[in-house]
Steps between C-alpha positions, in 0.01 A plus 500: 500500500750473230520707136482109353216372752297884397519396152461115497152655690440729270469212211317272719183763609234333276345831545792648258422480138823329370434688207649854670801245574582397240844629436561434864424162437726487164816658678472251820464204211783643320759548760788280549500293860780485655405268817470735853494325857163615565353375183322824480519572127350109465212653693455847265574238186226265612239790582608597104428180382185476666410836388555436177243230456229741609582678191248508166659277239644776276645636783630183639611393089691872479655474820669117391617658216650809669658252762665279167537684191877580416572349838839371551533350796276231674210575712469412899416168486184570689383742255597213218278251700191726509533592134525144374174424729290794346289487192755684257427682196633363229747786429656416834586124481763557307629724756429284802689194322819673396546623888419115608786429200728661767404221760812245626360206599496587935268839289276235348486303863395807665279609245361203515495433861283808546212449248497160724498680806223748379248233492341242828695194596168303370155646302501673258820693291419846435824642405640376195687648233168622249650643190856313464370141615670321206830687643517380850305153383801302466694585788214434733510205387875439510487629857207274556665179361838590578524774733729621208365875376817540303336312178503768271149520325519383143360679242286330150 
């Protein structure tokens, strides 16, 4: 096997405490992507992201703010999609919704497209944005009504 198939195996064994991987988990996250042909680092980034959900909550709350703080450029868009579907602390969301500030509007269709594609054709939804609802309210909707996810959210 592969350096990148040892290591996306490494943060899968349920038997690891993600705990001792933590920073292993926060450089993977933290990396740029730059797409490969064997979609390889996808795999190790996945593992990561799965990884980092078996983290404690301060762990998991440190480790978004590691990933965002002074951050200045945007986030895999598969590492946007799983913070905007986690419980965030509120320290974070501001964070989380100056990276989705970065978002075109083909960003916002794939962001969007894969909270949608996270959860069954029919019964019940299970992944849904849970701390920035209000932000990604409107252009459901819009996408809904309109198929349009370029309505920019309006603020009171």
């Amino acid at each position: 096997p592969s350096n990148s198939t040892l290591l996306a195996d490494l943060m899968e064994a349920k038997l690891v405490d993600p705990s001792h991987i933590f920073e292993l988990i926060k450089f993977v996250l933290g990396c740029k992507y730059v797409p490969n042909q064997s979609g390889l680092l996808h795999v190790v980034r996945d593992s990561a992201l799965r990884a980092m959900m078996r983290l404690d909550k301060g762990e998991r709350d440190e480790l978004h703010r590691t990933l965002l703080q002074g951050r200045e450029s945007a986030l895999p868009l598969q590492v946007l999609f799983s913070l905007a579907v986690t419980e965030l602390d509120a320290s974070v969301q501001p964070l989380v919704v100056r990276q989705t500030e970065r978002l075109d509007a083909d960003g916002w269709l794939e962001l969007l497209s894969l909270v949608k594609d996270a959860n069954p054709v029919s019964g019940k939804v299970h992944t849904f944005p849970r701390s920035l609802g209000p932000l990604f309210a409107e252009r459901f909707l819009a996408r809904y009504l309109r198929d349009d996810p370029t309505l920019p959210a309006r603020h009171p």
